[in-house]
C-alpha positions in Angstrom: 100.7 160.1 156.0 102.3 157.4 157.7 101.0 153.7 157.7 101.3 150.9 159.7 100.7 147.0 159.7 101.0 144.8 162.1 100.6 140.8 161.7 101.0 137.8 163.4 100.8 134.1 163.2 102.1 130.9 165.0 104.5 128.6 163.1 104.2 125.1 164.1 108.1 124.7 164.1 111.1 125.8 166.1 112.7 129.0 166.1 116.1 127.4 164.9 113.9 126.4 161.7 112.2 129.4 161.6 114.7 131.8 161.5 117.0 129.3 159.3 114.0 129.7 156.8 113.2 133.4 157.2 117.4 134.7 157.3 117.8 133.3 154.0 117.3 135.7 151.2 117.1 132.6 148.7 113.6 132.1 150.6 112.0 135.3 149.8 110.7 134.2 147.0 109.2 131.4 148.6 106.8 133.3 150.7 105.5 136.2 148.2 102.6 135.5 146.3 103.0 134.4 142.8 100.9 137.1 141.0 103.8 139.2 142.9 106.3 138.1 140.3 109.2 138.6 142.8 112.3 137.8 141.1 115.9 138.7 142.3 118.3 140.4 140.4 121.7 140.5 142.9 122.6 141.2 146.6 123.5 137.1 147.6 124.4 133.6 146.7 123.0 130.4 147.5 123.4 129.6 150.8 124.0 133.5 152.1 122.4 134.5 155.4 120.9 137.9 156.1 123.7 139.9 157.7 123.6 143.9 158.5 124.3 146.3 155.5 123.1 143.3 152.6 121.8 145.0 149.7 119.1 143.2 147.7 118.0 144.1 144.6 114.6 142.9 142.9 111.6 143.4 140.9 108.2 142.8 142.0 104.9 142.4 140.2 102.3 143.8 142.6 99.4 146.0 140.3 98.6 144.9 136.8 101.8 142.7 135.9 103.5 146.1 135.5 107.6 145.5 136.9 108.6 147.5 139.8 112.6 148.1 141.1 113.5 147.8 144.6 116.5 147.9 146.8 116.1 146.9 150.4 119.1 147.3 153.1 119.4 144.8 156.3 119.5 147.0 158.6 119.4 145.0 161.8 119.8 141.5 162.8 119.4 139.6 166.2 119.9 136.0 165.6 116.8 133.9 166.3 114.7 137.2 167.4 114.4 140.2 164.6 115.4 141.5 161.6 115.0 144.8 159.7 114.7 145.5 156.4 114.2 149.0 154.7 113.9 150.1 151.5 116.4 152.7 149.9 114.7 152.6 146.2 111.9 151.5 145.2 107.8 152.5 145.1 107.6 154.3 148.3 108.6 157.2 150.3 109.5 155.2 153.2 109.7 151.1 153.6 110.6 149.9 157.6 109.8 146.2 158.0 110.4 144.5 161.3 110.3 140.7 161.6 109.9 139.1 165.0 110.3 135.5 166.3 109.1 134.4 169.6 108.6 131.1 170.9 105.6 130.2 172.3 103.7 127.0 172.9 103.3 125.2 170.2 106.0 126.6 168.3 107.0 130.7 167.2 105.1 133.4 166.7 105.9 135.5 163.7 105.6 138.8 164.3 105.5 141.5 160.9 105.5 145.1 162.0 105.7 147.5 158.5 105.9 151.1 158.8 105.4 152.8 155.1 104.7 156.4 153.6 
């Protein structure tokens, strides 16, 4: 069975800072939880943007401390609008996770769509 969600929030910022922040892989780490224990293991260097057909490779944390593989591919990127990322190893049958800027008043809303089997 298929499963979906959807989240959203408004980032008191601009979408040039937003997207500066959220197109750098060196960030991801930055906005998963700590009990996570997301740590990457290759696919950039400092100072690499996202581009289409980056590999990353890293473990995560998520149930009982217990160290999970994953590769995710860039499938897609819009500058200052989207960016895809799906898995191509990892825990689940399928991983598709969209990320959306928009600006709106008061800054951008961040818009997460994730598709997963």
């Amino acid at each position: 069975m298929l499963h979906q969600i959807h989240s959203s929030q408004i980032l008191p910022i601009t979408i040039q800072e937003a997207w500066d922040f959220l197109s750098s892989p060196a960030n991801l780490k930055t906005i998963t939880p700590d009990y996570m224990g997301f740590h990457i293991l290759s696919g950039f260097q400092p100072g690499d943007k996202m581009y289409e057909g980056m590999i990353i490779e890293y473990t995560v944390k998520p149930v009982l401390g217990i160290p999970l593989h994953w590769v995710t591919e860039i499938t897609h990127v819009k500058e200052l609008e989207y960016f895809v990322d799906e898995q191509r190893f990892g825990p689940y049958a399928l991983w598709h996770h969209k990320h959306f800027l928009k600006e709106v008043d008061g800054g951008v809303e961040m818009i997460d769509l994730i598709h997963y089997k």
